[in-house]
C-alpha positions as a LaTeX table, in Angstrom:
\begin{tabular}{lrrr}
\hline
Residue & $x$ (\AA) & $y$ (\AA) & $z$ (\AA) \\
\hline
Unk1 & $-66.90$ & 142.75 & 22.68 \\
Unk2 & $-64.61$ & 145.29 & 24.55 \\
Unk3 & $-63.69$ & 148.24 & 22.67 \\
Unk4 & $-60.59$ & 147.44 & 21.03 \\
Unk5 & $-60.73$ & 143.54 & 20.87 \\
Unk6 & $-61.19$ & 141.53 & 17.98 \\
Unk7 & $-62.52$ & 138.09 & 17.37 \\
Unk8 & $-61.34$ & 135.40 & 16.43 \\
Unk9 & $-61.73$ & 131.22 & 15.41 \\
Unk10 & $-59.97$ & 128.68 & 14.96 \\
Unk11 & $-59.88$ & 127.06 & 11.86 \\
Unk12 & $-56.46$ & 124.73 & 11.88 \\
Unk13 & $-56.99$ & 121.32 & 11.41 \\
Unk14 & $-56.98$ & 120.00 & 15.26 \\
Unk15 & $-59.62$ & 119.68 & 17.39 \\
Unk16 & $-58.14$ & 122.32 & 19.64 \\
Unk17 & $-54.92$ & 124.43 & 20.42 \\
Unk18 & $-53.28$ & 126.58 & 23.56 \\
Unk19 & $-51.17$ & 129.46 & 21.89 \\
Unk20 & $-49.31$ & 132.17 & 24.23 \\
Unk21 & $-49.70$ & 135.62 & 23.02 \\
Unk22 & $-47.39$ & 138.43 & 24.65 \\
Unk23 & $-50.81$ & 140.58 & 25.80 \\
Unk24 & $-53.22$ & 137.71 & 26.50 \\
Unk25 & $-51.24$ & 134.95 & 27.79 \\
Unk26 & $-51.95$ & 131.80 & 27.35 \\
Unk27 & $-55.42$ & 130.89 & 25.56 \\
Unk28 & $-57.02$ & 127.22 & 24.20 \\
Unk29 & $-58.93$ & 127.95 & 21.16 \\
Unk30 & $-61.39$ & 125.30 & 20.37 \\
Unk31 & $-62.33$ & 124.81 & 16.40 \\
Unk32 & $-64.55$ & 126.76 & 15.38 \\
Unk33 & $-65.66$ & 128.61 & 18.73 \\
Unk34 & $-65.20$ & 132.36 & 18.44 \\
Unk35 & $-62.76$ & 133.84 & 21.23 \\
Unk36 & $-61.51$ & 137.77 & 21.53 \\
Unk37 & $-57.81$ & 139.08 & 21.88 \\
Unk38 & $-57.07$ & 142.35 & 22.44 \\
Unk39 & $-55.83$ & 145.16 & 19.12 \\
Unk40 & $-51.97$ & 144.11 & 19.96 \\
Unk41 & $-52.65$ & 140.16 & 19.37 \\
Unk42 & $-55.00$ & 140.51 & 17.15 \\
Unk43 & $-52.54$ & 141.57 & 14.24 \\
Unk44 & $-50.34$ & 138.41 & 15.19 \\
Unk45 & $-53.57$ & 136.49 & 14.97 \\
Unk46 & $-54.26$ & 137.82 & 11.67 \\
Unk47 & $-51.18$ & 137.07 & 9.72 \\
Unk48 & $-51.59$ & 133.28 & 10.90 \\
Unk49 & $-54.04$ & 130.88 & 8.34 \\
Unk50 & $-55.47$ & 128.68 & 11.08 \\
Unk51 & $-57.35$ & 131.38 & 12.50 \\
Unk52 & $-59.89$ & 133.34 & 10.85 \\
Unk53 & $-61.26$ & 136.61 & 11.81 \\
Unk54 & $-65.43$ & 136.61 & 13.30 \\
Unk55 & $-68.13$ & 138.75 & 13.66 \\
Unk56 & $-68.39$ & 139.22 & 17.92 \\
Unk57 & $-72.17$ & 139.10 & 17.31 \\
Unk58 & $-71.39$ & 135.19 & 16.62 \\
Unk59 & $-69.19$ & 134.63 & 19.75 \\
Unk60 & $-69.97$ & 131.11 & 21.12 \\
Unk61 & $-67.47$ & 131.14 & 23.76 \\
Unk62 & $-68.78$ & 132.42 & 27.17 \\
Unk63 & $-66.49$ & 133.31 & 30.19 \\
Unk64 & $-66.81$ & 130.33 & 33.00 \\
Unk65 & $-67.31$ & 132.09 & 36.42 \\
Unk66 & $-64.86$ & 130.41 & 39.32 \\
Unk67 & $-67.71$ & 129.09 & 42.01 \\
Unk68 & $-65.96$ & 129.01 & 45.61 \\
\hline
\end{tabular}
């Protein structure tokens, strides 16, 4: 985890959801799979009941590297 980011799942009731945060953009959040947002987000993130804050030592979710 980068200094400043927190994690984050998603707990909603759908399978999966795309939410566009001002610092982050655009990001799908699959249920249950632990992503990070940086400090700014995070507090929007936290006031919202369908996510649910996680340890980073549990994060799931790995970056997908572009192959050219």
């Amino acid at each position: 985890m980068t200094k400043g980011n927190k994690s984050f799942q998603y707990v909603g009731g759908m399978d999966s959801v795309q939410i566009q945060l001002p610092n982050c953009g655009i990001i799908t959040c699959d249920h249950g799979v632990t992503f990070e947002v940086c400090a700014e987000d995070a507090k929007i993130l936290a006031d919202n009941p369908d996510f649910a804050a996680a340890s980073a030592s549990k994060s799931t979710k790995d970056l997908k590297e572009v192959k050219e």
